[in-house]
C-alpha positions as CSV (number, residue, x, y, z in Angstrom):
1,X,27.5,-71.0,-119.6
2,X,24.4,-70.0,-117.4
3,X,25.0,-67.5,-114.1
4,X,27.9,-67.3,-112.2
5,X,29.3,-69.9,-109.6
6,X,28.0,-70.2,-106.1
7,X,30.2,-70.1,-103.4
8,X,30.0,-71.7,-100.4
9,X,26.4,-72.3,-101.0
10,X,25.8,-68.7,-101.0
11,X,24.9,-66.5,-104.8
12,X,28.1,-64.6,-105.8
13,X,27.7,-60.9,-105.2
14,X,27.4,-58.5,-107.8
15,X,27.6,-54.8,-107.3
16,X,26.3,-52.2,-109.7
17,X,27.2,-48.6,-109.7
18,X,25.8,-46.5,-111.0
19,X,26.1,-42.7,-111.8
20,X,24.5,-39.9,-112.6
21,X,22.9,-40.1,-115.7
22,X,19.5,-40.2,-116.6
23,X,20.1,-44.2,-117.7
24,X,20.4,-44.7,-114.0
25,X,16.5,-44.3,-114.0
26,X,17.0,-48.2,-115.6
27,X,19.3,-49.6,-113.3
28,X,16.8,-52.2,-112.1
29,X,17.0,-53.3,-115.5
30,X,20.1,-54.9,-115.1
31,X,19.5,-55.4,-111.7
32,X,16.4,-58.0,-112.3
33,X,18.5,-59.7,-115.5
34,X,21.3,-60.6,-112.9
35,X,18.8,-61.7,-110.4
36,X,17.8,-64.2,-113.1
37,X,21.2,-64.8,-114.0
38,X,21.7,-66.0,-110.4
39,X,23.5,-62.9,-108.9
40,X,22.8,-61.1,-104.8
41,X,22.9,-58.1,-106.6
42,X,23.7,-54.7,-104.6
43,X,23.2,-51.4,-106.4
44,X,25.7,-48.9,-105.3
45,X,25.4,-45.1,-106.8
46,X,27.5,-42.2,-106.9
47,X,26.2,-38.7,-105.3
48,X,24.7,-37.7,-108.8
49,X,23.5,-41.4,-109.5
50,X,21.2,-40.9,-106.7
51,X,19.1,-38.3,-108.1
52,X,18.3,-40.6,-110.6
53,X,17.9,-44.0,-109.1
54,X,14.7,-44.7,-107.3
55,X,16.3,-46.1,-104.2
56,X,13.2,-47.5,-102.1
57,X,12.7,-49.4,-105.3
58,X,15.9,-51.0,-106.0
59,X,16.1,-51.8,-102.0
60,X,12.9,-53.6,-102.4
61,X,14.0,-55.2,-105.6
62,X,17.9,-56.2,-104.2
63,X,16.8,-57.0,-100.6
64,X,20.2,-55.0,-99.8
65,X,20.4,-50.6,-99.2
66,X,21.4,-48.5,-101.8
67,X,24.7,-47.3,-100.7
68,X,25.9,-43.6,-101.8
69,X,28.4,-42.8,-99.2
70,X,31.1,-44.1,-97.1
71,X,29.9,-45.6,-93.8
72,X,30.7,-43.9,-90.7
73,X,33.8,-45.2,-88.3
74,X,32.8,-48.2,-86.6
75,X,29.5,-48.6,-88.6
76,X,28.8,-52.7,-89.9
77,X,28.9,-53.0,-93.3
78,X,25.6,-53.4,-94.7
79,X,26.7,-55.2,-98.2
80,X,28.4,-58.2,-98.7
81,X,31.9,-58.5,-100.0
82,X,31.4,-58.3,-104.3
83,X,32.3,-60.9,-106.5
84,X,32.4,-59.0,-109.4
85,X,31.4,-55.7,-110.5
86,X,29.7,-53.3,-113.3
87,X,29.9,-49.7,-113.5
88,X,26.6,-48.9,-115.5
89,X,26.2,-46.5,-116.8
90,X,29.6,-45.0,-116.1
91,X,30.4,-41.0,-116.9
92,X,33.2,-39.4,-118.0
93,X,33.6,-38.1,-114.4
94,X,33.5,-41.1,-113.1
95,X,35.6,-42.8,-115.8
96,X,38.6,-40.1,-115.4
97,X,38.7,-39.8,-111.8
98,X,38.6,-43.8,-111.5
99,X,41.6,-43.8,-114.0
100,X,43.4,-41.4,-111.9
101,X,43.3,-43.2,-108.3
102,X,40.6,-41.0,-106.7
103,X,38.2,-41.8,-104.2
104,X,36.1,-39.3,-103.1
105,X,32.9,-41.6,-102.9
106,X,32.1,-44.4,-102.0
107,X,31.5,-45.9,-105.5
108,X,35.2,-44.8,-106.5
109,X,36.4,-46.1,-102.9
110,X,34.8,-49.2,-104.1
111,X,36.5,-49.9,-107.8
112,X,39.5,-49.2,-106.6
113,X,39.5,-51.2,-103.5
114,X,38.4,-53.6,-106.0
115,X,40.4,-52.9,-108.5
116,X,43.2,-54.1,-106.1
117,X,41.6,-57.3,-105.0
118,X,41.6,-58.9,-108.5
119,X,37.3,-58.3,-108.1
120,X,36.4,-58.7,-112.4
121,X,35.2,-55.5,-113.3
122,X,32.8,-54.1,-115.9
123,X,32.6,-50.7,-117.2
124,X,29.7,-49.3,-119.7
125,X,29.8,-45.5,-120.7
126,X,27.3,-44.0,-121.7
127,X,28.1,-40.5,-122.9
128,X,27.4,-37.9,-125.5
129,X,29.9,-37.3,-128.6
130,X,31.3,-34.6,-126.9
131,X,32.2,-35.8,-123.9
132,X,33.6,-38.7,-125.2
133,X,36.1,-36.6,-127.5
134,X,38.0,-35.2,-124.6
135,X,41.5,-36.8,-124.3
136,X,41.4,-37.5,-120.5
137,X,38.3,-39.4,-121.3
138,X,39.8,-41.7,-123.5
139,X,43.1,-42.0,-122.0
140,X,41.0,-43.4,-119.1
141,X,39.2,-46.3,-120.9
142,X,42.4,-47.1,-122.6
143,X,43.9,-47.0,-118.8
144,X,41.3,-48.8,-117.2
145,X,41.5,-51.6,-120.0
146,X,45.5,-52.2,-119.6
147,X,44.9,-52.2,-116.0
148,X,42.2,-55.5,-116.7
149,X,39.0,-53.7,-116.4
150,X,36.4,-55.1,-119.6
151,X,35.7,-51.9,-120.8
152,X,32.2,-52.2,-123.1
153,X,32.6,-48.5,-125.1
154,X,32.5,-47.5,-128.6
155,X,30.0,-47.2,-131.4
156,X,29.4,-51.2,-131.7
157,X,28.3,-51.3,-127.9
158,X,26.5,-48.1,-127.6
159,X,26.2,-45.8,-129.8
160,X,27.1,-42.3,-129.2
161,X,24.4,-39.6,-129.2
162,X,25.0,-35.8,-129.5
163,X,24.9,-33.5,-126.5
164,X,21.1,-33.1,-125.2
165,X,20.0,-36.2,-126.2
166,X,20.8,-39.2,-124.3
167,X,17.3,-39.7,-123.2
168,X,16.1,-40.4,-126.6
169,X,18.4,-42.8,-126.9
170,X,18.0,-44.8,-123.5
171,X,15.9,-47.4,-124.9
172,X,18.7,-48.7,-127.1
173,X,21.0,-49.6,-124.2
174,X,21.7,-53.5,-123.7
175,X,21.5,-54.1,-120.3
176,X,22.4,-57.7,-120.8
177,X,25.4,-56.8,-122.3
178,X,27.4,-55.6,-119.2
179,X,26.0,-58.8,-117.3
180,X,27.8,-61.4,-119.9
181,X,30.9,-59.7,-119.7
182,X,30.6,-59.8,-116.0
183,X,29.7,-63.3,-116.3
184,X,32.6,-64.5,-118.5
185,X,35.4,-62.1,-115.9
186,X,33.6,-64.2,-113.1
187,X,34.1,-67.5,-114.6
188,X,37.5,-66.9,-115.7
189,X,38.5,-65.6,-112.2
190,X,37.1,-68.3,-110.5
191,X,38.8,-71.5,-112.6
């Protein structure tokens, strides 16, 4: 299987969130693999992501805004409707308010929205040890993945660094990792 299926002669839609972590920096990573993989990719970030993601850059890479925050009453909406979806990198903050129903921005708004339109969504931690200990944390992943979110996490995906350290450890990622799981939810939603 190569790229997802067009519809109606348009390129499916993927969105991208990302949050705030300093993997973020690398979200046009995955950005220009699912260009080639034949995705309109939007990059959608949380508050924190934004510090981190070079926005003019990704708006010049996507050809769409990097949205942060909900759109003001009776404001268009700038993106198109997503297709699929990948949280990467996702935190624990992120992970655990997701798993609890909250949507206090716009990415949250957005995978759970999605969540309840049968949209196939990805999610890629990327967290330290410690973090990823805490019992909400995990309780969440294990949520999300009952509810039918793919949920790439664990020592086999990405392996876990100890607190302080994640940017040594940003060149290991594999970006193209979230973007077949993405692929394979999209193809299996869409037969």
């Amino acid at each position: 299987m190569t790229g997802p299926r067009r519809t109606s002669g348009h390129l499916p839609v993927l969105y991208v969130i990302a949050c705030g972590s300093p993997l973020a920096r690398h979200v046009g990573r995955l950005v220009e693999l699912a260009q080639e993989d034949g995705w309109d990719v939007c990059v959608v970030t949380t508050p924190d992501g934004a510090k981190f993601v070079d926005r003019a850059a990704v708006a010049r890479q996507t050809g769409h805004p990097v949205r942060t925050h909900y759109k003001n009453p009776g404001d268009l909406d700038v993106l198109p409707p997503a297709d699929a979806m990948i949280v990467c990198p996702a935190t624990v903050n992120t992970v655990n308010k997701w798993a609890a129903g909250i949507t206090d921005t716009l990415a949250l708004g957005l995978l759970v929205e999605g969540q309840g339109l049968g949209v196939p969504l990805v999610a890629v931690p990327y967290t330290n040890t410690a973090m990823a200990r805490h019992p909400a944390f995990r309780a969440g992943l294990a949520r999300l993945a009952e509810w039918g979110v793919t949920v790439l996490f664990g020592d086999d995906v990405v392996p876990l660094h100890p607190p302080g350290t994640g940017e040594r450890h940003q060149h290991e990622f594999p970006w193209g990792l979230p973007l077949a799981a993405v692929r394979d939810r999209h193809y299996r939603a869409a037969a």
